[in-house]
N, C-alpha and C positions, 0 to 999 in steps of 0.2 A: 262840727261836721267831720266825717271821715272820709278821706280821698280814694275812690276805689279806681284802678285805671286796669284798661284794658288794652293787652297787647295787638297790636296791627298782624292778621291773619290769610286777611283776605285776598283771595287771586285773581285773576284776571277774566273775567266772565267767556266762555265758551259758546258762538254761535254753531247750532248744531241743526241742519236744515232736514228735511222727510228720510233722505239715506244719511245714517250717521257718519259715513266716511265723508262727510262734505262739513265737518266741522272747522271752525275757524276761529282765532283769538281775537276779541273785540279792541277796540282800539279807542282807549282813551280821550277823551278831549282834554286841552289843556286849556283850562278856566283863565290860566295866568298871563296866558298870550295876549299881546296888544297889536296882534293881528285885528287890523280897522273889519275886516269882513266877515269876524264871527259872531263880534260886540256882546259880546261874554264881559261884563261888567257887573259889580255890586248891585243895580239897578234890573238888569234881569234877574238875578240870584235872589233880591228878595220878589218879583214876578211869581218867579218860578215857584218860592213859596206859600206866596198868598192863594196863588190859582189852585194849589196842591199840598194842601195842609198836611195827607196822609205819607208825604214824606218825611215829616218826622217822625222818628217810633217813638211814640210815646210810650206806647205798651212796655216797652223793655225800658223806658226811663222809668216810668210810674205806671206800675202793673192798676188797673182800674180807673186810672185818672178819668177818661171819657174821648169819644172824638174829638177833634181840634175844628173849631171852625174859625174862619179867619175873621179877624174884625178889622182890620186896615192896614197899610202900611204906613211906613213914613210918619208916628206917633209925636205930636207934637210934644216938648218939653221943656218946663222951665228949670235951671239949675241953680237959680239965685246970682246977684253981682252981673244981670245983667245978661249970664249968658242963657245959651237954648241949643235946642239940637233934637233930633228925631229919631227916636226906636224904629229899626228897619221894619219888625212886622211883629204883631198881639194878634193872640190868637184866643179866645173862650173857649170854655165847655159848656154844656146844658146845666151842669150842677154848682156853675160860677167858678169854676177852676180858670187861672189865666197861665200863660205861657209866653211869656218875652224873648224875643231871637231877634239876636243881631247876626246880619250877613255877610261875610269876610271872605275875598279873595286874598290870599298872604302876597302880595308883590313885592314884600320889602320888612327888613327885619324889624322896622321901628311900628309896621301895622299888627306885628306878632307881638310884639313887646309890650304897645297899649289895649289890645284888643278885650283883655281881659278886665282892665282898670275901667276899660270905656263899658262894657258889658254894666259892671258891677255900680256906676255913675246914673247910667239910663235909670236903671230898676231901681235904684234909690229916690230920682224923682218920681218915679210911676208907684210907689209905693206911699210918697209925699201928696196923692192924691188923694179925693175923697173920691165916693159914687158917681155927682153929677161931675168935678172936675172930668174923671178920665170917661165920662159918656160924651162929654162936651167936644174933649179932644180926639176922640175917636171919630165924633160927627166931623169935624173941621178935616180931619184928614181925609175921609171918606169923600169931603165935599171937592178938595180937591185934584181927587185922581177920576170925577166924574162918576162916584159909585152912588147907589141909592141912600138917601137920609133915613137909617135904621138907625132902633135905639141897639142898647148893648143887649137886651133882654131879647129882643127881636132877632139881633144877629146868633143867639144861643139858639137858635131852630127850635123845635119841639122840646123845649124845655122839661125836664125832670124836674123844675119846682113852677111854685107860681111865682105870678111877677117878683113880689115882696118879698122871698123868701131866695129870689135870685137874686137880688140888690142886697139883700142882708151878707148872704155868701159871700160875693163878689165886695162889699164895702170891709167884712171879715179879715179876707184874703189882703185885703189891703193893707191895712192896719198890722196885720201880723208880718208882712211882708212874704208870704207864704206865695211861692210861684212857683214856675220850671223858669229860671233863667238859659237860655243856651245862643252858644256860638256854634252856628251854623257855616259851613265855608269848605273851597276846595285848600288841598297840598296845606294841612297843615302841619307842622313840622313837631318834632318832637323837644324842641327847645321849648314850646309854647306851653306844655304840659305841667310843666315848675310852678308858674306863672297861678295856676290854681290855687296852691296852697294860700296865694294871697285871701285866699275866702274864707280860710280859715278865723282873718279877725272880725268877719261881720257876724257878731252874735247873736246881732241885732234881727236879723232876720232868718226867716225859715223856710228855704228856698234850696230847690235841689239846683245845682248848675253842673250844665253839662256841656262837652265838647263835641261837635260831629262833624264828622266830615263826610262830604256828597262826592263820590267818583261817577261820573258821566262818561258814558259811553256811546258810540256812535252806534248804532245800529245798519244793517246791511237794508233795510227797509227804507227808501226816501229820505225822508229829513230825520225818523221818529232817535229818540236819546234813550237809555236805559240807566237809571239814575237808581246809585245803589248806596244808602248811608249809611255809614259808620261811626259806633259811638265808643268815640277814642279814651272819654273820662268822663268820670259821673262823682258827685258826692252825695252822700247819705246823712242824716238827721242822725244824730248821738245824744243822749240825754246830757247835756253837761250845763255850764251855766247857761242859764234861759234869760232874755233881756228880754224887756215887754215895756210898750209905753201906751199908757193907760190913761184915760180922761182925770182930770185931776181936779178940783176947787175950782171953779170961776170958769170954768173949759180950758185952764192950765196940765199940758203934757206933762204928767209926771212921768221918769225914765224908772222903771223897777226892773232889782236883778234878782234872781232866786235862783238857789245849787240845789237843787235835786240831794238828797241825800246819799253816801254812798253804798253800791249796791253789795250784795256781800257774795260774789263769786264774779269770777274772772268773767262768763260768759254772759254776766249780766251785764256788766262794764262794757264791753266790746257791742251789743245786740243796736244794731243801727234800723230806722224807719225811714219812710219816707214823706212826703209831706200831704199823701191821700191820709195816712194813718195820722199824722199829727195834727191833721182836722177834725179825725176822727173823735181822738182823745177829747180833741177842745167839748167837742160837742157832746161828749159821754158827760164830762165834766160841768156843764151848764146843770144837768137833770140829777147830778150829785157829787160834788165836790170832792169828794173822796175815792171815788171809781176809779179816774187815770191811774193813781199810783197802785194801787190797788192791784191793776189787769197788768202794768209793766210788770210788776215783782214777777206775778204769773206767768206771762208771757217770758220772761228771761227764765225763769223756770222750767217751762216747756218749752226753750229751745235748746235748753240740752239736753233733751230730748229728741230733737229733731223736729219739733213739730214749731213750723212756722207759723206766722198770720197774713194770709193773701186777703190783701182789702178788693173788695168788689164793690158791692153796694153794701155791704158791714164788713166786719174782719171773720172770715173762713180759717178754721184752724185746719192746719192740714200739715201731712207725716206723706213723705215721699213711698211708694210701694211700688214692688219688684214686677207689678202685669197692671196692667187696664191705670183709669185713671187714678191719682193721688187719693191716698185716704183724707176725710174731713170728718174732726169729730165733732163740727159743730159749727154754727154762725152767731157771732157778736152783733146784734143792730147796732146800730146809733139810736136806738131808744134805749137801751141797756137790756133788751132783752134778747134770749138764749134759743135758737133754734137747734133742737139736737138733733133730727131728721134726715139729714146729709150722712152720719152715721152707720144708715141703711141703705143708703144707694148705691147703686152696680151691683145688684147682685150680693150685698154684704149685710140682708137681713136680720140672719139668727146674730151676727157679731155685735152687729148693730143694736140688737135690743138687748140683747146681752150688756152692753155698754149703756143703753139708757136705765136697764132696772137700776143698773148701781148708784147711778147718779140720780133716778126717783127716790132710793132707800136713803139717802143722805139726807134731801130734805122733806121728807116724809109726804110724799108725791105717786105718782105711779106712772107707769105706760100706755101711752093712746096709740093704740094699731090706727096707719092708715092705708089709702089704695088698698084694701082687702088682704090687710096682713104682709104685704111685702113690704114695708114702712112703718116705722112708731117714731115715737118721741116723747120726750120726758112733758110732766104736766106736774101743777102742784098739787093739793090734797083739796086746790078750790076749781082744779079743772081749767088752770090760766096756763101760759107760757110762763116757763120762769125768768127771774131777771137775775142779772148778775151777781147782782149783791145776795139771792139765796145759796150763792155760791163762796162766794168771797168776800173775807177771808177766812170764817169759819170753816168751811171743807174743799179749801185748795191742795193740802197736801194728797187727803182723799180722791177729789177731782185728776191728780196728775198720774196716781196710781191706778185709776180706773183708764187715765190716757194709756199709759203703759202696757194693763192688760188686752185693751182692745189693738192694740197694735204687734203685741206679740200673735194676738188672735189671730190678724189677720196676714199675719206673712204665715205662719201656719196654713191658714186657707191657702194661700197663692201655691205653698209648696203642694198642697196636695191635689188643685185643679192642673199643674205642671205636667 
């Protein structure tokens, strides 16, 4: 994992009422107070989150991840020798992504000191789960705060998969240990930020963890709060040694480690994912074993290029440009197939097709105009999408050269619409 932290910027929110000379600076609450009459406690903090999922950014944790719906508080857990104790709040997605937060007021330096051990303690047993385990303890928990008896497929809303293939996900994610861990909490101190690097020894799992902190404000309005978070540290997925434990003889856990080979340039080495993309891979990988390594090489190949992979619902290759939105020369399914069509969007037609002949002449394919000529994309010579693998690793160096020309193309075009 790589530790990315980010410096504390943010200022004091400005109420600004119909005549703007009537502005005023917001004023704080302080969460830490044990003033009896505000009862700002751990206990409303995770309330506050269950009621109000979309306080977390996910978005800027894990760009695509999915909304958060809440599936319970108070996550029942066993730790083995007896002990137990409870995840503040889980949260789902429709696509079976989970999301574990624990809720921290810092009142004391020994709650800043554990918070992160205790974080990392939780999600080791929530990972020690199977499907019906943590549906089980979700129901328990649910039962006891008085919420409705839903399953966990239930509580995913309008699900993006079917039932089966949401319990596949979610039992995936488990096993891999693949989540958003985060501690959630006000005033947390910059001492607590070190404490991170402890995550560095879990290899075992594949789990972004993050730090946020929630500043509340009072509002000049009634009782209403303006609640603004802040994501103090995040870590990122680095391809380095991978730990995996895999069904073994007899239903014996075997532990396997495998090193990634070493990559042969500095910016391949550094190129960190996050863990929508390392689902991603897995599942490229089920349909051909040889794909992952394959789109990494490439992928750290065209990001010294500039050209990153935003995962949405595939991986969108996209080059940041100087007017209107980011260039994309393309979308990766998770079936392994290649959508070059984005290519031509906003207005970026002729570059666009320009850019699919090159890549139809590679593998001896052609260009399908759509929407009446403002749109193409590449096809094979049997009139299919193409899949990855007509691509790579046969004409990746070609592929990165045709990234290249359509991107000088297109800052050309920018300068001359200017």
């Amino acid at each position: 994992m790589k530790n990315e932290r980010r410096r504390r910027r943010d200022g004091v929110p400005v109420w600004v009422g119909k005549e703007t000379s009537s502005a005023q600076l917001l004023k704080r609450v302080d969460l830490q107070s044990r003033d009896e009459t505000h009862h700002y406690d751990e206990s409303w903090l995770q309330k506050l989150l269950h009621e109000n999922p979309e306080i977390v950014p996910i978005e800027q944790l894990e760009s695509g991840f999915g909304s958060l719906l809440s599936a319970c508080r108070e996550l029942p857990l066993e730790f083995g020798g007896g002990r137990s104790g409870a995840l503040d709040n889980l949260y789902v997605t429709a696509s079976g992504g989970l999301v574990l937060v624990e809720a921290k007021l810092w009142r004391n330096p020994e709650a800043r000191r554990s918070a992160v051990a205790q974080a990392m303690e939780y999600a080791g047993a929530v990972f020690r789960l199977s499907y019906g385990e943590l549906e089980a303890a979700v129901r328990r928990a649910r039962a006891t705060s008085g919420e409705a008896d839903l399953s966990l497929y239930q509580l995913g809303g309008d699900s993006e998969l079917d039932e089966a293939s949401f319990v596949d996900a979610v039992a995936r994610n488990l096993r891999r240990g693949r989540a958003i861990v985060a501690i959630v909490g006000d005033g947390i101190r910059e001492d607590i930020m070190p404490l991170a690097e402890l995550l560095q020894s879990h290899a075992g799992h594949r789990f972004t963890f993050a730090l946020i902190e929630l500043a509340i404000y009072e509002a000049p309005l009634g009782d209403a709060k303006i609640v603004m978070p802040s994501i103090l540290a995040t870590t990122a997925l680095v391809e380095r040694g991978v730990v995996r434990i895999e069904e073994g003889t007899l239903g014996v856990p075997q532990i396997k480690i495998t090193t990634p080979p070493a990559p042969a340039t500095a910016a391949a080495r550094q190129r960190s994912f996050g863990i929508g993309e390392d689902e991603f891979f897995e599942l490229l990988g089920q349909r051909d074993p040889g794909l992952p390594a394959l789109l990494k090489s490439f992928l750290a190949k065209a990001d010294e290029r500039g050209v990153y992979a935003d995962r949405q619902g595939g991986l969108n290759l996209k080059h940041a440009s100087p007017v209107g939105n980011a260039l994309n020369l393309g979308t990766i399914r998770k079936d392994a197939y290649i959508d070059t069509s984005p290519s031509t969007w906003w207005d970026r037609s002729d570059i666009g097709k320009a850019y699919n002949t090159e890549l139809a002449r590679l593998i001896g394919g052609f260009v399908q105009p759509m929407k009446g000529g403002k749109e193409s994309a590449v096809r094979t010579n049997k009139g299919t999408t193409p899949r990855l693998s007509d691509f790579l690793p046969e004409h990746e160096e070609a592929w990165l050269k045709a990234m290249d020309r359509y991107i000088q193309d297109a800052l050309a075009l920018a300068e001359r619409q200017a």
